[in-house]
DRENPA-3360 file (N, C-alpha, C; in nm, 2 decimals, always signed):
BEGIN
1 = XXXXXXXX = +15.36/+4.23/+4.61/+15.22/+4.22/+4.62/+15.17/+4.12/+4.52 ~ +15.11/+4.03/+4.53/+15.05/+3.92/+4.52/+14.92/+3.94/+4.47 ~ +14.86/+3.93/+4.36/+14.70/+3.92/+4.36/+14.70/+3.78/+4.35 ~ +14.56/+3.79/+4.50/+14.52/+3.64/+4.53/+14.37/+3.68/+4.48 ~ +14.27/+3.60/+4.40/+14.14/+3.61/+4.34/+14.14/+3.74/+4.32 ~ +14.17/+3.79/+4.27/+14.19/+3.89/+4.20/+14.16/+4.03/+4.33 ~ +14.19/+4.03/+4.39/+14.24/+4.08/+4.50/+14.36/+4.14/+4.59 ~ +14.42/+4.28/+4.58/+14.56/+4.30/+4.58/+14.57/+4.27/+4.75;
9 = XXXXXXXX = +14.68/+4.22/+4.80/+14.73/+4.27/+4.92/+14.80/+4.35/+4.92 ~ +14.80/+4.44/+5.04/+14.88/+4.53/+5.06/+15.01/+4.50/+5.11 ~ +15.07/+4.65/+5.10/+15.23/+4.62/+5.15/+15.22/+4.61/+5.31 ~ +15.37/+4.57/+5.34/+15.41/+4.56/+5.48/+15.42/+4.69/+5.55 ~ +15.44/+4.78/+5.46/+15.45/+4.94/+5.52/+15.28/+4.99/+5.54 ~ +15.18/+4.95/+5.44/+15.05/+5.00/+5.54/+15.01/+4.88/+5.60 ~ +15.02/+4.77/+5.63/+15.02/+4.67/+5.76/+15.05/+4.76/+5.85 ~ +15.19/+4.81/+5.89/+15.22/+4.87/+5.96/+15.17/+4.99/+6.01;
17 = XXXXXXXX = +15.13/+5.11/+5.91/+15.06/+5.23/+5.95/+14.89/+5.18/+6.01 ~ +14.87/+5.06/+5.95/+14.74/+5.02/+6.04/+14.77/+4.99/+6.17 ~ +14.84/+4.92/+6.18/+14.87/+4.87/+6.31/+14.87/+5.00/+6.41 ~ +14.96/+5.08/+6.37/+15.01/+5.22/+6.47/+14.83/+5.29/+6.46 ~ +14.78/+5.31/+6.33/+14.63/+5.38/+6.35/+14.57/+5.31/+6.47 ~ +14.53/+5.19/+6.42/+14.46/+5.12/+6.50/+14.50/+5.15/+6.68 ~ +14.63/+5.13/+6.72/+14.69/+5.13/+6.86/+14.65/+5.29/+6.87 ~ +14.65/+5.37/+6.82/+14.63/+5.50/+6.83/+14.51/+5.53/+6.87;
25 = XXXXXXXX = +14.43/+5.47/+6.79/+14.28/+5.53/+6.81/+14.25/+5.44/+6.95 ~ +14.28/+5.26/+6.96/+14.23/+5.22/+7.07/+14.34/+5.31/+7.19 ~ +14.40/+5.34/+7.22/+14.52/+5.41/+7.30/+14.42/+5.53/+7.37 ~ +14.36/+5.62/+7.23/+14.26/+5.76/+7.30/+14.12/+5.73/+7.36 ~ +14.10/+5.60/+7.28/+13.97/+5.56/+7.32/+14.02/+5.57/+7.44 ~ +14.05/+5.45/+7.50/+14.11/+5.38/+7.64/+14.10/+5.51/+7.70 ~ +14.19/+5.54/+7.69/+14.17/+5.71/+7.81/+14.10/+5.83/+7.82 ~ +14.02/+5.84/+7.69/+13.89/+5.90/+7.73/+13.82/+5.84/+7.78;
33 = XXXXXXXX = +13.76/+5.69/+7.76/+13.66/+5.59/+7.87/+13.72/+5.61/+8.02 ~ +13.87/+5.61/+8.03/+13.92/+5.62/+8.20/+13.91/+5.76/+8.25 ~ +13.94/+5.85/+8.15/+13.91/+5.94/+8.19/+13.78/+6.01/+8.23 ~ +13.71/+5.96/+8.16/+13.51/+5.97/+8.20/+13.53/+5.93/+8.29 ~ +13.55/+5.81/+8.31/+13.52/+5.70/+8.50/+13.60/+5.84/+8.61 ~ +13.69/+5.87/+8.59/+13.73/+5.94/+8.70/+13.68/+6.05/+8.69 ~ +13.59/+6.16/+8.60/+13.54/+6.27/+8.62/+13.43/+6.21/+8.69 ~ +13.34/+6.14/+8.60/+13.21/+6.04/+8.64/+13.23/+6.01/+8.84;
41 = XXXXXXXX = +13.32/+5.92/+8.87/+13.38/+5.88/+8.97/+13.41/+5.97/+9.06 ~ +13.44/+6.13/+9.05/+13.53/+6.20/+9.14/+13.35/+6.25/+9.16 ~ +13.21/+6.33/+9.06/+13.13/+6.35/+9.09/+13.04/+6.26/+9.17 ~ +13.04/+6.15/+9.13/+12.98/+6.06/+9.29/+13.01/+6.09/+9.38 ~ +13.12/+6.08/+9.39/+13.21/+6.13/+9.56/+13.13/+6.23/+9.56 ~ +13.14/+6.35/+9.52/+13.12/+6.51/+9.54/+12.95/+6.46/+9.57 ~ +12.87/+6.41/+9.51/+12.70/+6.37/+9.51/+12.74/+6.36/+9.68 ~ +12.78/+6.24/+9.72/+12.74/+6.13/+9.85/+12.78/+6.21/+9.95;
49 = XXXXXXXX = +12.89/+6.31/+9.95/+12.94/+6.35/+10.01/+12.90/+6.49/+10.08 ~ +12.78/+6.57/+9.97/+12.72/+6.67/+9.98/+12.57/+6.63/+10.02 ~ +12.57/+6.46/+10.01/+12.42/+6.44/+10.08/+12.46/+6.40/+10.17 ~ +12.55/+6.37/+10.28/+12.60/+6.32/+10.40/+12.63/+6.47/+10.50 ~ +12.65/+6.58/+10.38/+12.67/+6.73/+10.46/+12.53/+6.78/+10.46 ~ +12.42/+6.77/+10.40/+12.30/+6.80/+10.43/+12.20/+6.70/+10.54 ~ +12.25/+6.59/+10.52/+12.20/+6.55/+10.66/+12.27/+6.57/+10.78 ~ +12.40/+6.59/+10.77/+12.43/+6.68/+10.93/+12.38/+6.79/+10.94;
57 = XXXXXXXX = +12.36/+6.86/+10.85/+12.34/+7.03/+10.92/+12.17/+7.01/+10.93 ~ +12.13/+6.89/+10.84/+11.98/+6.90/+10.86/+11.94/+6.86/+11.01 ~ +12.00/+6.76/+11.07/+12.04/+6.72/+11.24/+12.08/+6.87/+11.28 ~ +12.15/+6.90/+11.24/+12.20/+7.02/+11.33/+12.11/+7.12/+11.38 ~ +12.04/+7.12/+11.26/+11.95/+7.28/+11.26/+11.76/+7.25/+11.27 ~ +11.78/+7.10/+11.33/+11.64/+7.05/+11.39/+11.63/+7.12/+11.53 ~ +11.72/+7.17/+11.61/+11.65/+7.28/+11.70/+11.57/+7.37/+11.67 ~ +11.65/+7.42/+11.55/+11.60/+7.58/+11.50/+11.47/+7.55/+11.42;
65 = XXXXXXXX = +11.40/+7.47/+11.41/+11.30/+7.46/+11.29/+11.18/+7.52/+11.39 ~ +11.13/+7.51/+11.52/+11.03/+7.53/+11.57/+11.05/+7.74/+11.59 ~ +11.17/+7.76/+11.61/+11.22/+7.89/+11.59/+11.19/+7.98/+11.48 ~ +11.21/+7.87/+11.37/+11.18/+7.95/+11.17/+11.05/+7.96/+11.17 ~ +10.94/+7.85/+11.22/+10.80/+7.84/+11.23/+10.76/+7.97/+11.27 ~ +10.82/+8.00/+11.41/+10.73/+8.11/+11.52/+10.76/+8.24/+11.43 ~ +10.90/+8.26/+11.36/+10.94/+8.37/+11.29/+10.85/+8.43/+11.15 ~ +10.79/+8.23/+11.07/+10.73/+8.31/+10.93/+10.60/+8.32/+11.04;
73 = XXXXXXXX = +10.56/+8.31/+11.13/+10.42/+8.31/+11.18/+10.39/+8.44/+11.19 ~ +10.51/+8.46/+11.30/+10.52/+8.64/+11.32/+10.54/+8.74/+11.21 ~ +10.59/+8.72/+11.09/+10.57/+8.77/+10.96/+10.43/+8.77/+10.97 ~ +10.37/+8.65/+10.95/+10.22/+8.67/+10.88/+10.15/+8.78/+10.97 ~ +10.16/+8.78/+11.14/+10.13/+8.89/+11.18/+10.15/+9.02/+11.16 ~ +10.30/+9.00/+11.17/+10.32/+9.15/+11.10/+10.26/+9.22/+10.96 ~ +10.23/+9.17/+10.92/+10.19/+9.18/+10.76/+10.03/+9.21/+10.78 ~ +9.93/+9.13/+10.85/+9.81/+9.16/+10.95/+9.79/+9.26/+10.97;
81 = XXXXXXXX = +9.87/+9.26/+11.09/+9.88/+9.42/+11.17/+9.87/+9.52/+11.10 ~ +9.99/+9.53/+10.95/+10.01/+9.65/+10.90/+9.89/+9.69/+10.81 ~ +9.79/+9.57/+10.75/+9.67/+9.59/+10.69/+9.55/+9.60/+10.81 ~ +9.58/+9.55/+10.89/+9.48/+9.64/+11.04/+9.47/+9.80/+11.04 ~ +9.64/+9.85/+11.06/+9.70/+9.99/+11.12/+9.63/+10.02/+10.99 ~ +9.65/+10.01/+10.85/+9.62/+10.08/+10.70/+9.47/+10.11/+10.74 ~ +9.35/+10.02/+10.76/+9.25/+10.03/+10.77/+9.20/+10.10/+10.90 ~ +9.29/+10.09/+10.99/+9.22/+10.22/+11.12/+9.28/+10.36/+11.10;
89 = XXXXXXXX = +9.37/+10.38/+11.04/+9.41/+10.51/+10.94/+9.30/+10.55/+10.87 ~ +9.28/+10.48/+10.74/+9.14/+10.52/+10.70/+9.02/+10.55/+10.75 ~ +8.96/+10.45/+10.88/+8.92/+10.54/+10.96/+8.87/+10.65/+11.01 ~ +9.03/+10.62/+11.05/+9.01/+10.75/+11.13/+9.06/+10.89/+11.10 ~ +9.08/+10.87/+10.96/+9.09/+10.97/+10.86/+8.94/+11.02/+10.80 ~ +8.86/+10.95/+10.80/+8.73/+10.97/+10.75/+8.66/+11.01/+10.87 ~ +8.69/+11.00/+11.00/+8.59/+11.03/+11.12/+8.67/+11.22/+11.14 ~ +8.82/+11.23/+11.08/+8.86/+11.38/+11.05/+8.78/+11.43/+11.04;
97 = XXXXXXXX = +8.74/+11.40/+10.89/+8.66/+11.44/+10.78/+8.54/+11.47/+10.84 ~ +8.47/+11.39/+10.90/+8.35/+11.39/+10.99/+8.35/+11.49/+11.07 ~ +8.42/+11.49/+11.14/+8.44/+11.57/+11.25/+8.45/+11.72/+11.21 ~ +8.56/+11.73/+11.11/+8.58/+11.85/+11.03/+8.41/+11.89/+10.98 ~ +8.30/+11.85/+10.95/+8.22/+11.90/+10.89/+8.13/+11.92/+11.04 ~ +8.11/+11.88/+11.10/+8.02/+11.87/+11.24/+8.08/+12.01/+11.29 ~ +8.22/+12.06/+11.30/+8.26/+12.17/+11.31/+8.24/+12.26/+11.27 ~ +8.27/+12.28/+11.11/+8.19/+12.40/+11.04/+8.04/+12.38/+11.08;
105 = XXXXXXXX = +7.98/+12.32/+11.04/+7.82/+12.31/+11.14/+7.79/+12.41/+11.25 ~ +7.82/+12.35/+11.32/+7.83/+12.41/+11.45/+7.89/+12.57/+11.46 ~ +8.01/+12.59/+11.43/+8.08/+12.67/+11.40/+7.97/+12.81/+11.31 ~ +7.90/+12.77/+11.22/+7.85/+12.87/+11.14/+7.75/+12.91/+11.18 ~ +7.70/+12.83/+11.29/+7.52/+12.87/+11.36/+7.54/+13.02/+11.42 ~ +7.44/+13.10/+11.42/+7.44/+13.17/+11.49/+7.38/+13.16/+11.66 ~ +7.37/+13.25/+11.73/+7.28/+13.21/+11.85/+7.16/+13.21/+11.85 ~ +7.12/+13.26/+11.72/+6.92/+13.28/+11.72/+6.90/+13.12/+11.65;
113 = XXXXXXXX = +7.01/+13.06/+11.59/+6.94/+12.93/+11.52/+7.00/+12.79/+11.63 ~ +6.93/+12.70/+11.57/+6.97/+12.55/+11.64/+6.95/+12.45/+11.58 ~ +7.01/+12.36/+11.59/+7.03/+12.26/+11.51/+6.91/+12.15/+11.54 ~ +6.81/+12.11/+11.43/+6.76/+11.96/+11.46/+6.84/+11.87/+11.44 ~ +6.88/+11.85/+11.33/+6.93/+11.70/+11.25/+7.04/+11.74/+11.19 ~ +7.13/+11.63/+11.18/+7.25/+11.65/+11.07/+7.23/+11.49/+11.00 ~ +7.28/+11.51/+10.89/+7.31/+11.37/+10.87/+7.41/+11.41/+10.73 ~ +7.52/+11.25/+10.81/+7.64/+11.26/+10.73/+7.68/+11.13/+10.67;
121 = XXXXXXXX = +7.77/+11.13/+10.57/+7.79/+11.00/+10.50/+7.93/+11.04/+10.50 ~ +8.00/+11.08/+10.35/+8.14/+11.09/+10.33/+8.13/+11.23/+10.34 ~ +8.01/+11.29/+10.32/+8.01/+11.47/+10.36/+7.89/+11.48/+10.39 ~ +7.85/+11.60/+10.40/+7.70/+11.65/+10.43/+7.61/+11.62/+10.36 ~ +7.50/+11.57/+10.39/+7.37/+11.45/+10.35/+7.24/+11.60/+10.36 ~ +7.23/+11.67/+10.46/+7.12/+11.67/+10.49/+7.13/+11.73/+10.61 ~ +7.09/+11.87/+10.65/+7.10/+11.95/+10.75/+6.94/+12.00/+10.79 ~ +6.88/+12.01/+10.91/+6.78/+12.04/+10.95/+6.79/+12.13/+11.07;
129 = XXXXXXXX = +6.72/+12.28/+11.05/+6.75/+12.38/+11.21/+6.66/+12.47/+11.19 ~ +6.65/+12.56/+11.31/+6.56/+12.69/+11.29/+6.64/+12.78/+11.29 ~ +6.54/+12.87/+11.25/+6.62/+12.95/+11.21/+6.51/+13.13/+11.20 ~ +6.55/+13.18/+11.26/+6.45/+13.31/+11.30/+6.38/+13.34/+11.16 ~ +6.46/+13.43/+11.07/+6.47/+13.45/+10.96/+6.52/+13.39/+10.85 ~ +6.46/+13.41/+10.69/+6.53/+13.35/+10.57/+6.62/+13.37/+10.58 ~ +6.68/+13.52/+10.61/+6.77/+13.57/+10.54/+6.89/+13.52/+10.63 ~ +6.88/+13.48/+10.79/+6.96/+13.42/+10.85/+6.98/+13.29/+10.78;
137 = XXXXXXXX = +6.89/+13.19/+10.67/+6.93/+13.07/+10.63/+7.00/+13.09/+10.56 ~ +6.99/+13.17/+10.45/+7.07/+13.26/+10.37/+7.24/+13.30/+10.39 ~ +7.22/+13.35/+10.47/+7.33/+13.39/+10.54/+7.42/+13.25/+10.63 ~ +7.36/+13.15/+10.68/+7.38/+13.04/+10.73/+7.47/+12.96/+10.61 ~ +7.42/+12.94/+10.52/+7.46/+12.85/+10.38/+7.59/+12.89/+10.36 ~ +7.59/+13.08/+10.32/+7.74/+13.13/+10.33/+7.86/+13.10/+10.41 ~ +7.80/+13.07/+10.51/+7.88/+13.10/+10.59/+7.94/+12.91/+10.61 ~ +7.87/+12.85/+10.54/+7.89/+12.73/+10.58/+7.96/+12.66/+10.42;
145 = XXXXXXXX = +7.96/+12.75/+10.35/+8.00/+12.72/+10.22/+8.14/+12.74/+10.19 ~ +8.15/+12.87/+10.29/+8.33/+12.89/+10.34/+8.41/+12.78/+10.44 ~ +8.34/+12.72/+10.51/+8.40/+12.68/+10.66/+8.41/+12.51/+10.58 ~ +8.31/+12.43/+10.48/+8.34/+12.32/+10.43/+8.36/+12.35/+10.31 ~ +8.39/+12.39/+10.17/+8.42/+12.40/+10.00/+8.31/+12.40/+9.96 ~ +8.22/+12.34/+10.04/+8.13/+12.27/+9.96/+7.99/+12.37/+9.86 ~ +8.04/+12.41/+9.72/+8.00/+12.46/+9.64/+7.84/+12.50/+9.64 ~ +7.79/+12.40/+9.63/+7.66/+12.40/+9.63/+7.54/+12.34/+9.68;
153 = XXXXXXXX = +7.57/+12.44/+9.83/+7.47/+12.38/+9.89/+7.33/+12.48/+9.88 ~ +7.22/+12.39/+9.89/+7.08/+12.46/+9.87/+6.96/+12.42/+9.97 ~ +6.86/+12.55/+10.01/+6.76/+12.53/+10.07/+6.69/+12.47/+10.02 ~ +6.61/+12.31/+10.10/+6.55/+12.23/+9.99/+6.43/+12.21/+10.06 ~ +6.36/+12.25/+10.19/+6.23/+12.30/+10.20/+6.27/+12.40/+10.31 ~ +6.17/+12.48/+10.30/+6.13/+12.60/+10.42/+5.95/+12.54/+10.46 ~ +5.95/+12.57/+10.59/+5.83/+12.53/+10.66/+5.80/+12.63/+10.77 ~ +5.73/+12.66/+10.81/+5.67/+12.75/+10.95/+5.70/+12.66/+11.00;
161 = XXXXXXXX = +5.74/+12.72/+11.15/+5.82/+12.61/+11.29/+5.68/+12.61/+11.39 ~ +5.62/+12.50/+11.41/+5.54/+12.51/+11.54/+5.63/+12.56/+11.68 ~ +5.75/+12.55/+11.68/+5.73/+12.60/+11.82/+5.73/+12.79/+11.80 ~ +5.67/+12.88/+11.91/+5.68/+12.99/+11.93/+5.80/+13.02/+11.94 ~ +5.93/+13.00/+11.92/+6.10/+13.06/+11.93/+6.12/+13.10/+11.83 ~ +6.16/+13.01/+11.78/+6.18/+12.96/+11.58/+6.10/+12.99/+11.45 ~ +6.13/+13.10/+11.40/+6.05/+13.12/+11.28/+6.02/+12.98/+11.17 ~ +6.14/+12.93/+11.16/+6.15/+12.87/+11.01/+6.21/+12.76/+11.06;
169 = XXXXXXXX = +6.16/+12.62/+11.01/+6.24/+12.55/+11.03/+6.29/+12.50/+10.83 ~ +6.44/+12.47/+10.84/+6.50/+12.51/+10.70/+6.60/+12.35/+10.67 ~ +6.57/+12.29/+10.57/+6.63/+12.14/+10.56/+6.74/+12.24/+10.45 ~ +6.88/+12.22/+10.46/+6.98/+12.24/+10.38/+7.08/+12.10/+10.33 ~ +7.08/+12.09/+10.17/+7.15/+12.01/+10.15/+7.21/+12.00/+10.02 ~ +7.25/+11.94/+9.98/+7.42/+11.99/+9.87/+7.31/+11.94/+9.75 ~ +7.39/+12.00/+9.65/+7.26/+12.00/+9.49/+7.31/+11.85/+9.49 ~ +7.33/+11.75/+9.45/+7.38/+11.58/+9.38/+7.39/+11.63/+9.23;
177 = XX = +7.52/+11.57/+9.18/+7.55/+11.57/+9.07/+7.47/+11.47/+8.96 ~ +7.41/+11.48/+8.86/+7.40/+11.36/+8.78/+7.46/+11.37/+8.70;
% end
């Protein structure tokens, strides 16, 4: 070993281990860069290959598209329909109800009274009838307080009846909560 300007060279034995480092490291490089190219390289293929199979089946299954249309269409109907059917349920669940009260009504009269007016909402609003005697309105209320629940219903005017049949004509209607 030689100092040239004050500068050692090295030996022939790490010349050598450079050389082998060197060929080593370029050696892994090299085949990691070739090896990228061919993973790199095999997924292209796999890309081009998967968009060449989507455009066949997409050709393929251009019959069926007018078929998928009429299907989500008929969904949206269906889906319609079943918020139609929900809302005539309700309905006609509430005309029950109705019905159910027009029955007790009816149902609780006697044959000496008759009905003028009814008037209904989601229950009894307002009843108007004659009625011979008080004590038949009296008795009317009971009887009408069993046949609907409805807790508290009250005589809310009494009047003389013009016609000669009818003693009383009697407005009955449920107390309103406030």
């Amino acid at each position: 070993m030689n100092t040239i300007n004050f500068i050692k060279s090295s030996s022939p034995a790490q010349h050598y281990s450079l050389k082998v480092w060197y060929r080593i490291a370029g050696g892994t490089l090299l085949f990691t860069l070739l090896s990228l190219m061919l993973v790199s390289g095999w997924q292209i293929y796999r890309l081009y290959s998967l968009r060449s199979d989507v455009k066949t089946l997409k050709l393929k299954a251009k019959p069926f598209t007018p078929a998928f249309e009429r299907k989500k269409k008929l969904e949206e109907e269906v889906i319609q329909t079943a918020k139609k059917i929900d809302q005539l349920k309700q309905l006609s669940a509430q005309n029950k109800q109705k019905y159910s009260f027009l029955k007790a009504i009816c149902d609780s009269c006697d044959n000496s009274m008759a009905i003028s007016s009814i008037r209904l909402k989601n229950s009894i609003e307002a009843i108007t009838l004659y009625v011979p005697h008080i004590s038949s309105a009296k008795s009317y209320i009971e009887r009408l307080k069993k046949e609907t629940g409805i807790e508290r219903l009250l005589i809310t005017s009494l009047e003389p009846s013009t016609s000669g049949k009818h003693g009383y004509v009697v407005s009955i209607s449920p107390l309103k909560r406030t």
